[in-house]
Each structure stands twice: as C-alpha cells, then as structure tokens.
C-alpha positions as CSV (number, residue, x, y, z in Angstrom):
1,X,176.8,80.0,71.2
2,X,177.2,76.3,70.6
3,X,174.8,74.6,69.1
4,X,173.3,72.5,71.7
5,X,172.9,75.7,73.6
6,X,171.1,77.3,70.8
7,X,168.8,74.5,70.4
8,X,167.7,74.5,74.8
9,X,167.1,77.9,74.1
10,X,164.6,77.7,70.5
11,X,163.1,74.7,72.6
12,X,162.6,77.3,75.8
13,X,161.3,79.5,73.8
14,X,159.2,77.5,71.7
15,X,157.8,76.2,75.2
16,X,156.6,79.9,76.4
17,X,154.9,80.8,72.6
18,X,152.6,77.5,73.1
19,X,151.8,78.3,76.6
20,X,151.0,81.4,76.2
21,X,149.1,80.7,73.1
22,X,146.5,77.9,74.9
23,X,143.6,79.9,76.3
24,X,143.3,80.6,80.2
25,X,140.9,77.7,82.2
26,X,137.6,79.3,82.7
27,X,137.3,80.9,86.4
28,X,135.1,80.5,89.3
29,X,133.2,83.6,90.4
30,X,132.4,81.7,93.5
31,X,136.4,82.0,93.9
32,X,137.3,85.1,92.3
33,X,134.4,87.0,94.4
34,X,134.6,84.7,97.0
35,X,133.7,86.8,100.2
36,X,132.2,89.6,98.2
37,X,128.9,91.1,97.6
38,X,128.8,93.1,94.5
39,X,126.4,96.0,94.5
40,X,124.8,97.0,91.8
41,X,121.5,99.4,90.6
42,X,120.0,97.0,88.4
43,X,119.7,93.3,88.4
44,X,122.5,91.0,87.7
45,X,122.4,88.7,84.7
46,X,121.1,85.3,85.8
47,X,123.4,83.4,83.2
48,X,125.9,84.0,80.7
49,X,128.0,82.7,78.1
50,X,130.6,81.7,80.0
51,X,132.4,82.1,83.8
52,X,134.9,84.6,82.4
53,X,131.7,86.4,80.3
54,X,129.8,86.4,83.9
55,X,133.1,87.5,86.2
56,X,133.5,90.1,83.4
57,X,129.9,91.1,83.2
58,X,129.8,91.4,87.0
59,X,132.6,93.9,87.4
60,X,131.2,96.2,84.6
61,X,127.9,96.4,86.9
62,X,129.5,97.0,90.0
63,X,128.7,100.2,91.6
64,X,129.5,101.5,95.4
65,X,127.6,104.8,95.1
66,X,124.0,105.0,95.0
67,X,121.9,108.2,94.1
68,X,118.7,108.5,96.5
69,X,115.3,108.1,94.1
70,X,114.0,111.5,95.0
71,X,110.2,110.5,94.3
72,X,110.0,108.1,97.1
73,X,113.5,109.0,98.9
74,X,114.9,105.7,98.5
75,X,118.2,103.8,97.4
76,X,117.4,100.6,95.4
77,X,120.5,98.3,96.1
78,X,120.8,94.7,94.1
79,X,123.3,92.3,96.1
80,X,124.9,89.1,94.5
81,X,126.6,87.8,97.9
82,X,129.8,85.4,96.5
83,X,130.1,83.5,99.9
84,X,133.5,82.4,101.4
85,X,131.7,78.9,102.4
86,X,128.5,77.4,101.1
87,X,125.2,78.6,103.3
88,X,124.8,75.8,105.9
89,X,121.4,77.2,106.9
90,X,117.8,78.4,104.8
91,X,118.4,81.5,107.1
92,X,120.7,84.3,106.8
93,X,121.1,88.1,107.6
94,X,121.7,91.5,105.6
95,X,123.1,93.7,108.4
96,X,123.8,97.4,107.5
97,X,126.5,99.7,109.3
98,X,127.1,103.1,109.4
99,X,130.7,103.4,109.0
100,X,131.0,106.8,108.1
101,X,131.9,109.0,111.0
102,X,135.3,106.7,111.3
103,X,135.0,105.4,115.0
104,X,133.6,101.9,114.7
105,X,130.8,100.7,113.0
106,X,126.6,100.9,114.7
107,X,124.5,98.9,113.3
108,X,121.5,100.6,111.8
109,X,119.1,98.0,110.6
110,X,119.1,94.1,110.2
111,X,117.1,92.3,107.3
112,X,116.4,88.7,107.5
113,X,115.7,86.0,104.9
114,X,115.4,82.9,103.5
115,X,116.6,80.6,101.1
116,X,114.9,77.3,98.9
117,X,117.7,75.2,99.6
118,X,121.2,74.8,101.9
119,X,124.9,74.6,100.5
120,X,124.2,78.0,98.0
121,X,127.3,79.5,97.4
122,X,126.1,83.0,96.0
123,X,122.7,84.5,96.9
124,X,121.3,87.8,94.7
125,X,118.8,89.7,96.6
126,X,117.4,93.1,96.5
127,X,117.1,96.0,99.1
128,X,115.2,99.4,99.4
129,X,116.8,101.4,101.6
130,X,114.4,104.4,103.4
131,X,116.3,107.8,104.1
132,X,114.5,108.1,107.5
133,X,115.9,105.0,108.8
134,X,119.2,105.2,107.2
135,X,119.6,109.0,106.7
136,X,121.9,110.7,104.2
137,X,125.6,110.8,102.1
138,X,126.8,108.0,104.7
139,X,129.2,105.1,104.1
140,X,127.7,101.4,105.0
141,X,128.7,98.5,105.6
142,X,126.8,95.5,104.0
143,X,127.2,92.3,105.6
144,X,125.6,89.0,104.9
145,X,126.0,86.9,107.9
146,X,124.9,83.7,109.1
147,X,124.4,82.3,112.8
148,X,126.7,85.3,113.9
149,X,129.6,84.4,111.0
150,X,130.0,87.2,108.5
151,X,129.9,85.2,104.7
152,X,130.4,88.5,103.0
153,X,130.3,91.8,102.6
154,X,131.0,95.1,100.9
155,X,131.1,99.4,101.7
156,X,128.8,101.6,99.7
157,X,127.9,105.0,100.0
158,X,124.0,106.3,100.0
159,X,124.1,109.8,98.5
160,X,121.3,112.3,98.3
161,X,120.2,116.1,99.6
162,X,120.6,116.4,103.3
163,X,118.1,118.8,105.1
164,X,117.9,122.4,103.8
165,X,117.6,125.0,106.8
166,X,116.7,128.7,106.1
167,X,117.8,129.7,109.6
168,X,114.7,130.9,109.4
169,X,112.6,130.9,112.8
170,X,108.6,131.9,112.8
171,X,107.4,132.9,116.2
172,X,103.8,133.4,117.2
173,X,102.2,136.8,117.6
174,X,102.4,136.2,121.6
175,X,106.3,134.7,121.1
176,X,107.4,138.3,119.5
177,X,105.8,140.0,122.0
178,X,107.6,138.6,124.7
179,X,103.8,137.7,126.5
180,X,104.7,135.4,128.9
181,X,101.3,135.6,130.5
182,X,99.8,133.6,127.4
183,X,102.2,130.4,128.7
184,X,101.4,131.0,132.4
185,X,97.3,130.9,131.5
186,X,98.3,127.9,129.4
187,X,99.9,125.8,131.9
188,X,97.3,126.3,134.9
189,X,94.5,124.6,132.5
C-alpha cells in the first residue's frame, strides 16, 4: 500500500472514531412520537433531565393492555397525545373504537375537552373507562381528533372477566307446571 494511500485511509478512519465518539443531538419527543398517544397506567413524568431521559422514560411506561379495576369495574387509562401538528383550537376530542371484531371500526363513545392555550403540541389527559359502556377483552382505538382531523392515536386492549353464565334457568312454581291459565288471568287485568 503506498503511503499516501495508507495515510487517506488512517485520516478515514480517524474521521469515523471522532464521529462516533461526539454524543447524539438531543431528540424531540414532539418528533419521535409525533402522531402518537402513549398509554400508560400511571401518570407521565411532567419533566425530566433531558429529551433523550423523557423519550426514554416514556417508552418504559408505555402499556397497550389494561386490567379492569375490579372494585369499581373500570380501566384507568393516562394519554400523552404527541400531535402531528400543533392544536389550532382550545377544543379537541378523545374518540374511542371498538376495533376488535375485525370489520371496521364503531365508535363507542366520544369525550370532549379543553385546553388553556392554542399551538400545544402534546396534551396528557386522563380517562376512566366504564365496562357497561365499553364492555369487555376488546381492542380500541384511541383517537385524539380535532375539527374532524385525527392528530393522533393509538390501539389498546381493555381486559377483564366477561359475564359468567351457569346455564342455569329458575322457573316459577306456575312456569314448571306448565299453568298457562296463570298468564291468561294475568293478561285480562
């Protein structure tokens, strides 16, 4: 190898070492979530060292399955929304989805608030969900949505006990007895 050869090459790799050495420009989590809404069981941290320390701290919370509470059969759901364009609006939506029979999505409930100011690019917010209104072991789809434009969103699964059946049946006295002249006094009152 000639010697001008040998020195492009020390000076190439010399290059690479110092680059790789020079620590990484703090990210965005406005960019690397952008579009996202991270769910999560507890609250997310309101600050933190750093971006990278926040990104990082995000993803460890992170959670798509939620257990029901089964003293007040509820999901508790905390939402950081990371929007794809600033809010233009004090307004927005939480729409949820049932997604989980695999032909389409039906909306099953829409929850509106309101923010202090306009131009916020990530909005945390907290949700209870009821198992009568939103029933059991289904996939949703969370969207945050302003005037009709989805800003985010993100599939989590509510998991709990369905309904137990016995296949049991309790019939009355008259039921068993196949009285039929019980109903017929009945219905001419």
């Amino acid at each position: 190898m000639s010697p001008r050869r040998a020195l492009v090459s020390a000076v190439a790799v010399l290059t690479c070492l110092v680059l790789a050495a020079q620590p990484a420009a703090a990210q965005d989590p406005n960019r690397v979530f952008a579009g996202q809404i991270i769910t999560m069981v507890k609250r997310p941290p309101a600050s933190a060292k750093s971006p990278d320390a926040y990104i990082s701290a995000m993803r460890k919370l992170k959670v798509s399955n939620f257990y029901e509470d089964k003293t007040d059969h509820t999901w508790t759901v905390w939402m950081a929304a990371f929007l794809k364009s600033p809010l233009n609006d004090l307004e927005y939506s939480v729409k949820y989805y049932d997604v989980s029979n695999g032909r389409g999505q039906q909306l099953i409930a829409t929850d509106d608030q309101f923010t202090d100011t306009r131009g916020q690019k990530t909005l945390i917010t907290k949700a209870h969900l009821d198992k009568q209104m939103f029933g059991v072991n289904k996939e949703l789809l969370v969207t945050l949505e302003s005037k009709g434009k989805v800003l985010a969103s993100a599939r989590i699964k509510i998991l709990g006990e369905g309904e137990k059946m016995t296949g049991k049946v309790n019939f009355s006295d008259d039921d068993a007895k196949g009285d039929d002249d019980a109903d017929d006094s009945a219905k001419k009152k």
